[in-house]
LOTI-997101 format. One record per residue: z, y, x of N, C-alpha, C, CB in turn; residue in one letter. Coordinates in steps of 0.05 Angstrom, whole numbers, plus 5000, padded with zeros to 4 digits. Each point is the difference from the previous one (the first is absolute). Glycine has a CB too. Example, Ala and Ser with C-alpha at 12.3 -4.5 7.8 and 13.67 -1.06 7.14 Angstrom:
515648865264500050244982500050245018502549774962a/496150445031500150245016501450224985495749875024s/
//
This chain:
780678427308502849995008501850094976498850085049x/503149764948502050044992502650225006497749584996x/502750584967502950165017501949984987498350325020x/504249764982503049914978501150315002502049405015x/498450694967500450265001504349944984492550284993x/508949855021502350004991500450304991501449595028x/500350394940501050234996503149854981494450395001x/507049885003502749904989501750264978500449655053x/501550274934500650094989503450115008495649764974x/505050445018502250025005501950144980498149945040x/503749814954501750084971503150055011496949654961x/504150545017503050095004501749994983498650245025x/503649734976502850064978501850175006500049614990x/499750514982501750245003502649914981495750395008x/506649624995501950024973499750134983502549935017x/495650304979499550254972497849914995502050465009x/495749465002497950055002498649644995501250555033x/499949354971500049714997497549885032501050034927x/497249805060497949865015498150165000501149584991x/497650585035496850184983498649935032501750584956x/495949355048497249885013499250335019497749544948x/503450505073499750245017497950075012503649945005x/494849804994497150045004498749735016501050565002x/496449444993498449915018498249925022501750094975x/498949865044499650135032497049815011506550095016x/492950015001498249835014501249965030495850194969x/503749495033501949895029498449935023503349794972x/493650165016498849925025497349844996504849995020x/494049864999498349874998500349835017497950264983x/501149455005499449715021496949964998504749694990x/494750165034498249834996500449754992498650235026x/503049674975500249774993503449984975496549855057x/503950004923501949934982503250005011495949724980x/503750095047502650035010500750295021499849434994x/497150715010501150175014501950254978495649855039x/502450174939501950144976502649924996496450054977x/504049755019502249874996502550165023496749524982x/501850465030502150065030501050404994496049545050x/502750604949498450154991502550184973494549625017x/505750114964501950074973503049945011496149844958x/503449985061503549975010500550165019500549554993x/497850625018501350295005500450144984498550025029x/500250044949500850214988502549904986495450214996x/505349574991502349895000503350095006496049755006x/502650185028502450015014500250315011499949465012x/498750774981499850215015500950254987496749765022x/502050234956500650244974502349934984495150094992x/506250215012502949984995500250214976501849875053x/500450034929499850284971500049914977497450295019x/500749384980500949874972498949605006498850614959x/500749365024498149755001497149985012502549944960x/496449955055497750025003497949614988502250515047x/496349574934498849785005497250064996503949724988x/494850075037497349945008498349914981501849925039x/495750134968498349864986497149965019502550184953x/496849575049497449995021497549954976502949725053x/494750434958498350024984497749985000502450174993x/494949615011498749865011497850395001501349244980x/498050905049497850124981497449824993501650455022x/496949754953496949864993497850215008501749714955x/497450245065498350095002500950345028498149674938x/499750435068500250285009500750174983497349945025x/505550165003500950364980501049924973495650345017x/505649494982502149934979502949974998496749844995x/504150355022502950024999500350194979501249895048x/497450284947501950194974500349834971497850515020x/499949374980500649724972502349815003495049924994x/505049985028502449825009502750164990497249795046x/503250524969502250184995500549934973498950385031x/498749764954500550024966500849654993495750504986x/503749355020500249724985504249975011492649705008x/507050305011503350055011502050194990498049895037x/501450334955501050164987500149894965498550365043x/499949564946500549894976501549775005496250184980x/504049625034501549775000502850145011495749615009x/504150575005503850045001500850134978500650075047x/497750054934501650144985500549844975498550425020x/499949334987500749814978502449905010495549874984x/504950055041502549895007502950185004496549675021x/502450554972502550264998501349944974497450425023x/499849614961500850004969502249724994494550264984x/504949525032501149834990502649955011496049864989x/504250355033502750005019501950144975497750095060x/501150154935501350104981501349964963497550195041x/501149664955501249904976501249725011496650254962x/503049695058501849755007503750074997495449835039x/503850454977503350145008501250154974498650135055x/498949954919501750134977501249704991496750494980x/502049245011501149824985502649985019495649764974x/504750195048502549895020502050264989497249755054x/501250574945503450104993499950044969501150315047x/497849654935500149914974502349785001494650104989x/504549715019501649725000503350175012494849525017x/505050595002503050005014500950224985499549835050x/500250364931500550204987501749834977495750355016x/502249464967501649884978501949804997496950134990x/502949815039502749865013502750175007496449715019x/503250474976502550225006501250054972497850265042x/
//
């Protein structure tokens, strides 16, 4: 059998503090793809405080959610990192426009 393990990330903006990745959560478990699915659009629509985005994550094998964690946790912090120099060039750009 098959499982889909969802974990998500949850990012914030501060005006001092800019874009920073608040952490990495664990949301749940499916048996099945669309049950995850279902699963990430709660956490979606439920957790309140910044951004939340999902990630569904095929597990491999037994007792492999803490690898899954760590593989999820590196992929958001890749997508932090890129949140964040997305938002220095945008106020770079609107700075030298002033």
């Amino acid at each position: 059998m098959e499982w889909y393990m969802v974990a998500y990330a949850k990012i914030t903006e501060d005006k001092r503090k800019g874009i920073s990745l608040q952490g990495v959560y664990f949301g749940g478990i499916g048996k099945t793809e669309e049950e995850a699915e279902q699963i990430a659009r709660k956490c979606v629509n439920e957790i309140r405080g910044g951004t939340v985005i999902p990630k569904v994550l095929k597990l491999q094998g037994c007792y492999k959610v803490i690898d899954a964690m760590h593989e999820a946790f590196d992929r958001f912090c890749d997508i932090a990192d890129q949140m964040v120099e997305a938002d220095q060039i945008i106020c770079r750009t609107k700075n030298n426009k002033r």
